[in-house]
BALUMLUM-284989 format. One record per residue: residue in three letters; residue number from 1; x, y, z of N, C-alpha, C, O in turn. Coordinates in Angstrom, 1 decimal. Example, Ala and Ser with C-alpha at 12.3 -4.5 7.8 and 13.67 -1.06 7.14 Angstrom:
! BALUMLUM-284989
ALA  1  13.2  -5.7  7.8  12.3  -4.5  7.8  13.2  -3.3  7.8  14.2  -3.3  8.5
SER  2  12.8  -2.2  7.1  13.7  -1.1  7.1  12.9  0.0  7.9  13.4  1.1  8.0
END
This chain:
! BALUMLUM-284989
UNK  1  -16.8  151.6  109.0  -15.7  151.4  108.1  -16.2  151.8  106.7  -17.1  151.2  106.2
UNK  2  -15.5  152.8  106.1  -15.9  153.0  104.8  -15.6  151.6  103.3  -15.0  150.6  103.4
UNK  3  -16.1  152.0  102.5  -15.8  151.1  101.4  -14.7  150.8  101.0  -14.2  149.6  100.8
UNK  4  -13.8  152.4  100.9  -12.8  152.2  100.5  -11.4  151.7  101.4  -10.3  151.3  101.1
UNK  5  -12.0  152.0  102.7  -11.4  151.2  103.6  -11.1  149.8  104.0  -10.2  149.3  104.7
UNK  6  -12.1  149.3  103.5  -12.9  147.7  103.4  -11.5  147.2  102.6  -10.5  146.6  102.9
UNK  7  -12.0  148.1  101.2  -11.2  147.3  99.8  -9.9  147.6  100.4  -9.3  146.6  100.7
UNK  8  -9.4  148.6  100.7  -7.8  148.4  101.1  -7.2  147.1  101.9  -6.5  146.3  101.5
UNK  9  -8.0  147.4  103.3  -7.6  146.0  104.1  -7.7  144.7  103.4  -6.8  143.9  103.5
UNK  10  -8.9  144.6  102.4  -9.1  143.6  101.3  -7.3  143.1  101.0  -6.6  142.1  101.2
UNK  11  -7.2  144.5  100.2  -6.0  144.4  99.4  -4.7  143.8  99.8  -4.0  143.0  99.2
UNK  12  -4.7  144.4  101.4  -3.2  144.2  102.0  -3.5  142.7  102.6  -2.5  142.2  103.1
UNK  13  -4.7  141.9  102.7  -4.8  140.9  103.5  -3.9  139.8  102.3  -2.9  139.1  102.4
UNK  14  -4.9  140.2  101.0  -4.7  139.3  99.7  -3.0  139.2  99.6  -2.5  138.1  99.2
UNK  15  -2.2  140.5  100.0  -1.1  140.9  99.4  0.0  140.1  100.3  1.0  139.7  99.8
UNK  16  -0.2  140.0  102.1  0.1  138.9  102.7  0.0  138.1  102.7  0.9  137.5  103.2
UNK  17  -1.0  137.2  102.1  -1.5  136.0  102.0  -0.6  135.6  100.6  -0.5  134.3  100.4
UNK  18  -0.2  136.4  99.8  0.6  135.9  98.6  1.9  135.8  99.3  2.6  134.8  99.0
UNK  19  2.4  136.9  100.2  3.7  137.1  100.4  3.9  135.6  101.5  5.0  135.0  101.5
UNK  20  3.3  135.3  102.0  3.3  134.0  103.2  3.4  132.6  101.7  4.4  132.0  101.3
UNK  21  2.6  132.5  101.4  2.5  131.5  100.2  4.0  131.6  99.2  4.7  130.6  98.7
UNK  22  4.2  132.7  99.1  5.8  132.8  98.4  6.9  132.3  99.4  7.7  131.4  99.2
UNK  23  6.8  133.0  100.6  7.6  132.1  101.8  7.7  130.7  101.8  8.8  130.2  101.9
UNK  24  6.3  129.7  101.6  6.3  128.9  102.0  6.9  128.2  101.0  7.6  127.2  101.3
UNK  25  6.8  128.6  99.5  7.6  127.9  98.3  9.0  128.0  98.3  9.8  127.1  97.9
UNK  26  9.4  129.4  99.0  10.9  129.0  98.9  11.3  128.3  99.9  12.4  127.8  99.8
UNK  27  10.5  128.0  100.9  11.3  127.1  101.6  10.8  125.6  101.4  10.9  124.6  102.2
UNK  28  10.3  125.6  100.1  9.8  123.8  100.1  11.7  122.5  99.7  12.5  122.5  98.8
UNK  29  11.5  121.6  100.9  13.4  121.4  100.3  13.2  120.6  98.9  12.3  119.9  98.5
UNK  30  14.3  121.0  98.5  14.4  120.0  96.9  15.0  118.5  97.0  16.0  118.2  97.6
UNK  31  14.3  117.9  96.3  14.6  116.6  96.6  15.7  115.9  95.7  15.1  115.6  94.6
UNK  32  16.7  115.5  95.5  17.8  115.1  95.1  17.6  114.0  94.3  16.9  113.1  94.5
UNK  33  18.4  114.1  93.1  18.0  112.7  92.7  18.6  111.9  92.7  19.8  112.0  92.7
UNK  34  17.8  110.6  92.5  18.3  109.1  93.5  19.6  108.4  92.1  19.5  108.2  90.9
UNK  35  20.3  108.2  92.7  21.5  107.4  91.7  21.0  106.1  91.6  20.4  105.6  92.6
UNK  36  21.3  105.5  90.7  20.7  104.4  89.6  21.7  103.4  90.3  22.8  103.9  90.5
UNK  37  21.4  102.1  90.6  21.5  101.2  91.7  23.0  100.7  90.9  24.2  100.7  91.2
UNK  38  22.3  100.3  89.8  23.4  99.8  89.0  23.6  100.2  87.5  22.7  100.2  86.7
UNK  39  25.1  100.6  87.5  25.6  101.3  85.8  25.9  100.8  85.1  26.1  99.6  85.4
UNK  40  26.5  101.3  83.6  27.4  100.3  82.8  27.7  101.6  82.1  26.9  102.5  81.9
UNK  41  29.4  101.5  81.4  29.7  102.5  80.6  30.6  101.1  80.1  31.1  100.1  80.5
UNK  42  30.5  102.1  78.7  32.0  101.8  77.8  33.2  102.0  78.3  33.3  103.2  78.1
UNK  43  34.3  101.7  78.9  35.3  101.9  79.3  36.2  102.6  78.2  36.5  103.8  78.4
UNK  44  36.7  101.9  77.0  37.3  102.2  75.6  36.8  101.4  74.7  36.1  100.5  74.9
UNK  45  37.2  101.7  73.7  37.4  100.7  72.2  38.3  100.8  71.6  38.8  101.9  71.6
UNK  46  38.9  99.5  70.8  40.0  99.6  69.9  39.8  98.8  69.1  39.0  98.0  69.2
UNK  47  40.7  98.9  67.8  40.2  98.1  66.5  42.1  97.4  66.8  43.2  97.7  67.4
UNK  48  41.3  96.4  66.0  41.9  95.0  66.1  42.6  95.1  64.7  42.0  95.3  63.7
UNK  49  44.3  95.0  64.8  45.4  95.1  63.9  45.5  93.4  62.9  45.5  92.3  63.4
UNK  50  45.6  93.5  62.0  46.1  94.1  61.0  45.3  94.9  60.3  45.7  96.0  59.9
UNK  51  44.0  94.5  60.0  42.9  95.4  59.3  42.3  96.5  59.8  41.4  97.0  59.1
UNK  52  42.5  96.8  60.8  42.0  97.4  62.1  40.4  97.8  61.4  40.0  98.8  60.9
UNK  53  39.5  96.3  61.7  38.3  96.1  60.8  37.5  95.8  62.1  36.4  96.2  62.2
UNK  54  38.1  95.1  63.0  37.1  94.4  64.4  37.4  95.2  65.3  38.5  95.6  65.5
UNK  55  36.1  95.6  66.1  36.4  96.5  67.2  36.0  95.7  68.7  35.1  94.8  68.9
UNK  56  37.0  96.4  69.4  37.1  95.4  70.5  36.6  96.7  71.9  37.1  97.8  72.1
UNK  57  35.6  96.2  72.6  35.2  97.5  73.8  35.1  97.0  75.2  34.4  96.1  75.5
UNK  58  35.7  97.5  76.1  35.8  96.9  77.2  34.6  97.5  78.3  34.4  98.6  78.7
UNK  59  34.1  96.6  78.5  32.7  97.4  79.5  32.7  97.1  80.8  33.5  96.3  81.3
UNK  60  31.9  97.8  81.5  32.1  98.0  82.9  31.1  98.8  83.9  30.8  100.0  84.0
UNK  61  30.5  97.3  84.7  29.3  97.7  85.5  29.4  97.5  86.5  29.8  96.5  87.0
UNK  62  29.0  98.9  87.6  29.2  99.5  88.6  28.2  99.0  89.8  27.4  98.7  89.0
UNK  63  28.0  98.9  90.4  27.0  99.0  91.8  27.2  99.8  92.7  28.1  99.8  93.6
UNK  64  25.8  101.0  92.3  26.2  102.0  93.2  25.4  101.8  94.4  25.3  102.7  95.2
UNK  65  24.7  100.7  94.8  24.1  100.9  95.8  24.3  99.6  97.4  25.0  98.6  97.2
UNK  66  23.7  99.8  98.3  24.6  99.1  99.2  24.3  98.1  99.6  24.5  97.8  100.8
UNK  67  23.5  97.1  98.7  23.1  95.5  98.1  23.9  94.9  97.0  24.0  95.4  95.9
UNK  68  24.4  93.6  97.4  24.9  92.9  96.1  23.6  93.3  94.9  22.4  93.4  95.0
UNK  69  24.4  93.3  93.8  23.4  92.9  92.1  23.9  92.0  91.7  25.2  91.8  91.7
UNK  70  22.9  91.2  91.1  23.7  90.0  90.1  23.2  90.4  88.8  22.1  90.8  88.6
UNK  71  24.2  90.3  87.7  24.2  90.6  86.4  24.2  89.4  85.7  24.3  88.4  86.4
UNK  72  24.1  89.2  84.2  24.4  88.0  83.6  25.3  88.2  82.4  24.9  88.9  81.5
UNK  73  26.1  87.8  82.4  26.7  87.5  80.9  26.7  87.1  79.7  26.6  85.9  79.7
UNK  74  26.8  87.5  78.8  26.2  87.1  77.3  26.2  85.5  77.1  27.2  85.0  77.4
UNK  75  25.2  84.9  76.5  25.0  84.0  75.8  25.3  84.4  74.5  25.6  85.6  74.1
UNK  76  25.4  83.2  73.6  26.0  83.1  72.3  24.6  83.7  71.7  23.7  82.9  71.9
UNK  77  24.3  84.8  71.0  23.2  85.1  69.9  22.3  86.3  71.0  21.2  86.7  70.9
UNK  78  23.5  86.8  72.4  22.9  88.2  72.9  23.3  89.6  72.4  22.9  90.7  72.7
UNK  79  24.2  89.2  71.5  24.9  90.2  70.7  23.6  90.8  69.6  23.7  91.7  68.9
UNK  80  22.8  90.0  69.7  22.1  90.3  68.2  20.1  89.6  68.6  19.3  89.0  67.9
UNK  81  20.1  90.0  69.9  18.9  90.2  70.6  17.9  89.0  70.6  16.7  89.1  70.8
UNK  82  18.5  87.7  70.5  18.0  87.1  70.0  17.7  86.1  71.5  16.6  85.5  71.5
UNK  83  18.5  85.9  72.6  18.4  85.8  73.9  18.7  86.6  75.2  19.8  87.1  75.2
UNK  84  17.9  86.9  76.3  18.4  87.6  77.3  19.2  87.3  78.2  18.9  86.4  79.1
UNK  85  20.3  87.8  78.2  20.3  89.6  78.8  20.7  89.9  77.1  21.4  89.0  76.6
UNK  86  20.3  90.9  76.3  20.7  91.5  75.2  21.8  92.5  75.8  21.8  93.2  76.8
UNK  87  22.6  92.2  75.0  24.0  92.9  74.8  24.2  93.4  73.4  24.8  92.9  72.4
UNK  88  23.6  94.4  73.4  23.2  95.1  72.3  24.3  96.7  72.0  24.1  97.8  72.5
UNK  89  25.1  96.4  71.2  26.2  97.1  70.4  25.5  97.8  69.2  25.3  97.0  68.2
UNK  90  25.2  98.8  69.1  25.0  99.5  67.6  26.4  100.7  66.8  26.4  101.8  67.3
UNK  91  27.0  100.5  66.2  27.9  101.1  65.9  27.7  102.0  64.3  27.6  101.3  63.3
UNK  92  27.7  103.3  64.2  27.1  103.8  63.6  28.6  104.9  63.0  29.5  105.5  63.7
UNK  93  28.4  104.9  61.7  29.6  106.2  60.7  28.9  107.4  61.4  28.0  107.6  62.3
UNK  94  29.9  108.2  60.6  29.7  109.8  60.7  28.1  110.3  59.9  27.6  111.4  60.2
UNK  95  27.7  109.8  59.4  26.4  110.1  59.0  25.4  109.1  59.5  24.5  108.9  58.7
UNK  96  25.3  108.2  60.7  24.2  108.2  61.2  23.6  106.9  60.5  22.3  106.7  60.5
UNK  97  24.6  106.1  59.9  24.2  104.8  59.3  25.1  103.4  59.8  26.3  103.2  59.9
UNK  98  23.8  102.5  60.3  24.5  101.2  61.0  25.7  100.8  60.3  25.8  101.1  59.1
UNK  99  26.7  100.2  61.0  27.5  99.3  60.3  27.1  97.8  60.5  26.9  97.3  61.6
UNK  100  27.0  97.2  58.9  26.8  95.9  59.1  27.6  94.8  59.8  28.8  94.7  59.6
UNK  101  26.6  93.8  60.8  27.7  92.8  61.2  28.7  92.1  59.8  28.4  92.3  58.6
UNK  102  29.7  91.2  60.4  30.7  90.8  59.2  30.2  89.3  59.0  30.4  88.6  58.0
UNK  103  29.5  88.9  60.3  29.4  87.3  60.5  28.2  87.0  61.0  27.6  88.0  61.4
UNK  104  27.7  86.1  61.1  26.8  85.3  61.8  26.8  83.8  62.6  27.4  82.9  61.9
UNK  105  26.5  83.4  63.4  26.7  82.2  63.7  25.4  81.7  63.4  24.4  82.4  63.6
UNK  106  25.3  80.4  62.9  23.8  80.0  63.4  23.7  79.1  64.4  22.6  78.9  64.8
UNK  107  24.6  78.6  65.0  24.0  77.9  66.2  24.5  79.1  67.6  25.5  79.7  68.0
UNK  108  23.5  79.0  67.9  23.0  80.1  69.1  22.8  79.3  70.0  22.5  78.2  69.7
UNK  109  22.8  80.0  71.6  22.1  79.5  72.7  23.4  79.4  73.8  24.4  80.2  73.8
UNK  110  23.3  78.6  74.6  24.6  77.8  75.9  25.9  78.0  75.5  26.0  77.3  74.5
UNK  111  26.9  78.6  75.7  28.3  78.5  75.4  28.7  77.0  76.1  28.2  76.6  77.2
UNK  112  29.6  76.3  75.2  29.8  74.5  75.3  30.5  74.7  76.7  31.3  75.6  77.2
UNK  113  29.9  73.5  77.3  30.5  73.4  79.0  30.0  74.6  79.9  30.8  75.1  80.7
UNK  114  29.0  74.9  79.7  28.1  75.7  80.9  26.8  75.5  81.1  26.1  75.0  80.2
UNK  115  26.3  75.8  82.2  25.1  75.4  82.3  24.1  76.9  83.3  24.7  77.7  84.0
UNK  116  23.0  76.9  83.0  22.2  78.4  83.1  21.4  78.1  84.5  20.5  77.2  84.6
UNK  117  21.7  78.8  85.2  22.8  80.7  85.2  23.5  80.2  85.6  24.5  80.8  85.2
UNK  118  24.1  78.8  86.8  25.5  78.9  87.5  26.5  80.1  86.6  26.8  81.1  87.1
UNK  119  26.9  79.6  85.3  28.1  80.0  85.0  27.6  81.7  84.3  28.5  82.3  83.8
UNK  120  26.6  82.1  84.3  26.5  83.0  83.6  26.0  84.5  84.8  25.9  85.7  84.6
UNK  121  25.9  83.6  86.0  25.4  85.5  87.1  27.0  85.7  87.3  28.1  85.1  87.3
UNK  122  26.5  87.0  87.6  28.2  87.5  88.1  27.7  88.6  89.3  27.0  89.6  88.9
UNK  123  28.1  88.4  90.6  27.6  88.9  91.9  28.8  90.1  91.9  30.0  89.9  91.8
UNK  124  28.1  91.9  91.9  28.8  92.7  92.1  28.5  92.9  93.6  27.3  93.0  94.0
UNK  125  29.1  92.9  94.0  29.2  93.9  95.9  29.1  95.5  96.1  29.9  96.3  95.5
UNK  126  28.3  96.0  96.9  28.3  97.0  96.9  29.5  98.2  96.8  30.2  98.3  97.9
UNK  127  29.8  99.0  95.7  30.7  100.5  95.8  32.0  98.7  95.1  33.2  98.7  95.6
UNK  128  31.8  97.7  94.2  32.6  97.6  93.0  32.2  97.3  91.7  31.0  97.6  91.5
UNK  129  32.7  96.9  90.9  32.3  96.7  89.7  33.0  95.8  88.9  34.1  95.6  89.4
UNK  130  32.4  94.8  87.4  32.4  94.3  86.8  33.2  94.4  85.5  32.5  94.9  84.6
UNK  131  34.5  94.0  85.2  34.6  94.4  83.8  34.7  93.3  82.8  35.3  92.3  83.2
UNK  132  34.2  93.3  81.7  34.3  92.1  80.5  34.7  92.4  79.2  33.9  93.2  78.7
UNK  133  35.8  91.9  78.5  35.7  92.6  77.0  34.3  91.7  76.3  33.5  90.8  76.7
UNK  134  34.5  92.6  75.0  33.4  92.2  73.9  34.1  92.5  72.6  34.5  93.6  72.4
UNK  135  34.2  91.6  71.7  34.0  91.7  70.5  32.9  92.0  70.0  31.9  91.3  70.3
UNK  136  32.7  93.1  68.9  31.8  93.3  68.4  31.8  92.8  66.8  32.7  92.9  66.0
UNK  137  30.6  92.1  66.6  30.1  92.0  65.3  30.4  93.0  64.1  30.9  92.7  63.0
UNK  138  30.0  94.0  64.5  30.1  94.9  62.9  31.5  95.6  62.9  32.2  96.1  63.8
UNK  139  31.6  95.4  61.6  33.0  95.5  60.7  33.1  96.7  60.0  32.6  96.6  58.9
UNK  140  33.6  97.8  60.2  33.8  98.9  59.6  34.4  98.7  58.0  35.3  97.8  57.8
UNK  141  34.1  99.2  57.2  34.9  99.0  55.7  35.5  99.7  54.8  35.8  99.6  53.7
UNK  142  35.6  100.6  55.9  36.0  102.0  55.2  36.8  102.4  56.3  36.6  101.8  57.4
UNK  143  37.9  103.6  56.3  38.5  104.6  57.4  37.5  105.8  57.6  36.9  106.5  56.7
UNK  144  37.4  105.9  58.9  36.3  107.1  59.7  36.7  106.9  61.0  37.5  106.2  61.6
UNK  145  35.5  108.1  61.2  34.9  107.9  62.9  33.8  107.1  62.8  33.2  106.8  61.8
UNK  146  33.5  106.5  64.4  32.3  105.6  64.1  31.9  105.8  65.9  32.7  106.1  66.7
UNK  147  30.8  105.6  66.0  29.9  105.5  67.3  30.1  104.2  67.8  30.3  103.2  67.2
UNK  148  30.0  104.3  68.9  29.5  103.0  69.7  28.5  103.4  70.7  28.7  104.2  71.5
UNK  149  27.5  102.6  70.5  26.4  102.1  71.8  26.5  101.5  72.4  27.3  100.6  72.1
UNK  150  25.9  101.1  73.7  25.5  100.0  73.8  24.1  99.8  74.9  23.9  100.7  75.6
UNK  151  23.7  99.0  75.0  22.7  98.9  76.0  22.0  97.1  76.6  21.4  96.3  75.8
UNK  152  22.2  96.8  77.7  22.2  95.8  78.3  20.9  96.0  78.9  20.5  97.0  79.6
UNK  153  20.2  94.7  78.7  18.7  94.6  78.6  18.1  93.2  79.4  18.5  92.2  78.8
UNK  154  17.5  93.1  80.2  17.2  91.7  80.8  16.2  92.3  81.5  16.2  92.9  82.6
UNK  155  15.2  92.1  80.5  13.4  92.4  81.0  12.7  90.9  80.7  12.0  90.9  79.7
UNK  156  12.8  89.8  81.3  12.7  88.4  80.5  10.9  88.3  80.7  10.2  88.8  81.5
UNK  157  10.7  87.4  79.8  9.4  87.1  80.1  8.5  86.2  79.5  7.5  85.9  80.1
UNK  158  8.7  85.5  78.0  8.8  84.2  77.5  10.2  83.7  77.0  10.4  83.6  75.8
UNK  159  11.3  83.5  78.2  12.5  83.0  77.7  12.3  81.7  77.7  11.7  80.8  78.4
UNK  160  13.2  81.6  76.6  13.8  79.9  77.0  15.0  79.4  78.5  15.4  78.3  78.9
UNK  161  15.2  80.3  78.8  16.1  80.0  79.8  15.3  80.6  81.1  14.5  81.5  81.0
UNK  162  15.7  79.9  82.3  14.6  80.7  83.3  14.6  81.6  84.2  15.1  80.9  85.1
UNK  163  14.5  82.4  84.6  14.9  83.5  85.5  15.7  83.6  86.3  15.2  82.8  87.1
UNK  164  16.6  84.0  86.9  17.2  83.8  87.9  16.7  84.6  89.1  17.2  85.8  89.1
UNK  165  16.0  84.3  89.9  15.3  85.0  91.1  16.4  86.0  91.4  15.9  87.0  91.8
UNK  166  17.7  86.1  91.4  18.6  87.0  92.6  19.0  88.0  91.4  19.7  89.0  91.7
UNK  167  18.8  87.7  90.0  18.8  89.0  89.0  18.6  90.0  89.0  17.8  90.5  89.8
UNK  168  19.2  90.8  88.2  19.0  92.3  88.7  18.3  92.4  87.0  18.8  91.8  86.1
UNK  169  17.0  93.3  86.7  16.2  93.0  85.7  15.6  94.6  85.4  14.9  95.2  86.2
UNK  170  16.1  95.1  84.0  15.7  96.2  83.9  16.9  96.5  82.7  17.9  95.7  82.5
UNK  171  16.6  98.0  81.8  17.9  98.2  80.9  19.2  99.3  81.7  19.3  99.9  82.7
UNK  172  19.7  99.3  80.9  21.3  99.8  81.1  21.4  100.2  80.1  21.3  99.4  79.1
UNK  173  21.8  101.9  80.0  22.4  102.5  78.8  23.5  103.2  78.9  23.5  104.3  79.4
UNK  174  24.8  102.6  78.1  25.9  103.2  78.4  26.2  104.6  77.6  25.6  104.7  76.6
UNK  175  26.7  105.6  77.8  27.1  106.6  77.2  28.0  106.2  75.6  28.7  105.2  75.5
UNK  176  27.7  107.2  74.6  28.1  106.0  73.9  29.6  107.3  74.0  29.8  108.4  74.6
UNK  177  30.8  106.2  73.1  31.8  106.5  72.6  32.1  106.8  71.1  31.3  106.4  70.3
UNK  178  33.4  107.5  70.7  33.5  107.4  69.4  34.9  106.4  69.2  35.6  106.1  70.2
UNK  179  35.0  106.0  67.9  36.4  105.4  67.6  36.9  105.7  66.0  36.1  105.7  65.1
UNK  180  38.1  105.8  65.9  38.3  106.2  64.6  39.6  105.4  64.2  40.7  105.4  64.6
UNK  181  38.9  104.7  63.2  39.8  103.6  62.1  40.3  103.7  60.8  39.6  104.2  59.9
UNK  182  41.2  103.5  60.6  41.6  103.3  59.0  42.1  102.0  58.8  43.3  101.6  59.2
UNK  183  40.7  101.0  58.1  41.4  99.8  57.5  41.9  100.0  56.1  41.4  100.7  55.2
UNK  184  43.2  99.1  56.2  43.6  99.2  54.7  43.7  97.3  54.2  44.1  96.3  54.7
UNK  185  43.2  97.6  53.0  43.0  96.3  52.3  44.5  95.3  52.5  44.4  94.1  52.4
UNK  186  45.6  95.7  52.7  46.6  94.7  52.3  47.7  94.9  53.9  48.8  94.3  54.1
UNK  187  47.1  95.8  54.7  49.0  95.8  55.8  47.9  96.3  57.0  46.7  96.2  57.2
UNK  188  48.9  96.7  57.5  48.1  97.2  59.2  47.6  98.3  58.9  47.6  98.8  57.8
UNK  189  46.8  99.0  60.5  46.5  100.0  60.1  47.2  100.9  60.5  47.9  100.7  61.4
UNK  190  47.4  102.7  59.7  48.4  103.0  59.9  48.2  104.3  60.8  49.1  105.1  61.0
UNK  191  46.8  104.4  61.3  46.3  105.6  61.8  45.0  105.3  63.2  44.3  106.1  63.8
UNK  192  45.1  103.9  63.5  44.0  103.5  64.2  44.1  104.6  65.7  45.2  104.9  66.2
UNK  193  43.0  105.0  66.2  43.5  105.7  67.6  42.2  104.8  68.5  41.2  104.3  68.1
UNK  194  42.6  104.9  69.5  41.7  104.6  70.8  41.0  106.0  71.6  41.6  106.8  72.4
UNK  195  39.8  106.0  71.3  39.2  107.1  72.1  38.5  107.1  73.3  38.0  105.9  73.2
UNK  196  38.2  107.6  74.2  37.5  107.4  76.0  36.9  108.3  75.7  37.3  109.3  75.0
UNK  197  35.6  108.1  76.2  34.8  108.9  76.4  33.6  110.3  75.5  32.8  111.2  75.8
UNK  198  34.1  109.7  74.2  34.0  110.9  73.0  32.6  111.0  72.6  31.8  110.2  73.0
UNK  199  32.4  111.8  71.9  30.7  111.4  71.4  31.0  111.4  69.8  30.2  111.2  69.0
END
């Protein structure tokens, strides 16, 4: 066998051995990705008449998988991160600046006549879902568009309240929405719209 005979077979061995290896990649299967056990979206928002100053958002968490989840419900001071599950609303103008809450409460903690968790898990079943309104804290003070966030959080770990073993524990982030308001200082509002789904 000459040299240059050698290097060819060389060549065509190398050149199969690529073309087998390319084979083998197209046929590697792709793996799908796994849907998130359990969701939460914004359903809508609406501002609250006469000032149309308070916005009101209805949320809604899904269970996509084929185990009950238990969720929890806001405590008084989860709006504002201060106990878990955080129920965390950020509502932001057209340029990307928070709006301030309008109020504060200082006494936080148990809503009167409940007791933790009985009254606070809420058991979704597999393929239904959960809906709750929410009043939100921040107060628009001007007419615009404005964002809504939101994201539901129960990673507990020096709470004051104690875990509930059958919890479902991890964040949730909803897609946000837009909403667009015109409060006016003295009558209703005369332009408020309700939007689904907007960015």
């Amino acid at each position: 066998m000459t040299t240059d005979t050698a290097r060819a077979l060389g060549l065509l061995g190398f050149a199969m051995a690529a073309m087998n290896v390319g084979i083998r990649i197209d046929h590697v299967p792709t793996v799908p990705t796994p849907t998130n056990p359990v969701t939460v979206e914004i359903v809508s928002a609406h501002v609250e008449e006469p000032t149309a100053s308070t916005i009101w958002t209805t949320l809604r968490f899904s269970n996509n998988s084929a185990s009950p989840i238990w969720i929890l419900t806001p405590i008084d001071g989860s709006d504002r991160d201060e106990y878990m599950p955080y129920y965390r609303f950020i509502v932001t103008d057209r340029f990307g600046r928070k709006v301030a809450p309008k109020y504060f409460c200082k006494d936080t903690g148990l809503w009167h006549n409940t007791t933790w968790p009985k009254d606070y898990l809420v058991e979704i079943r597999p393929g239904a879902s959960h809906t709750l309104w929410r009043q939100l804290a921040a107060s628009p003070k001007a007419a615009g568009r404005f964002r809504v966030d939101f994201q539901y959080v129960y990673e507990p770990e020096r709470e004051i309240f104690p875990t509930p073993p059958q919890a479902w524990i991890g964040t949730l982030v909803a897609k946000p929405i837009s909403i667009e308001c015109c409060p006016t200082p003295t009558g209703p509002s005369n332009a408020s719209k309700e939007l689904v789904g907007g960015k």
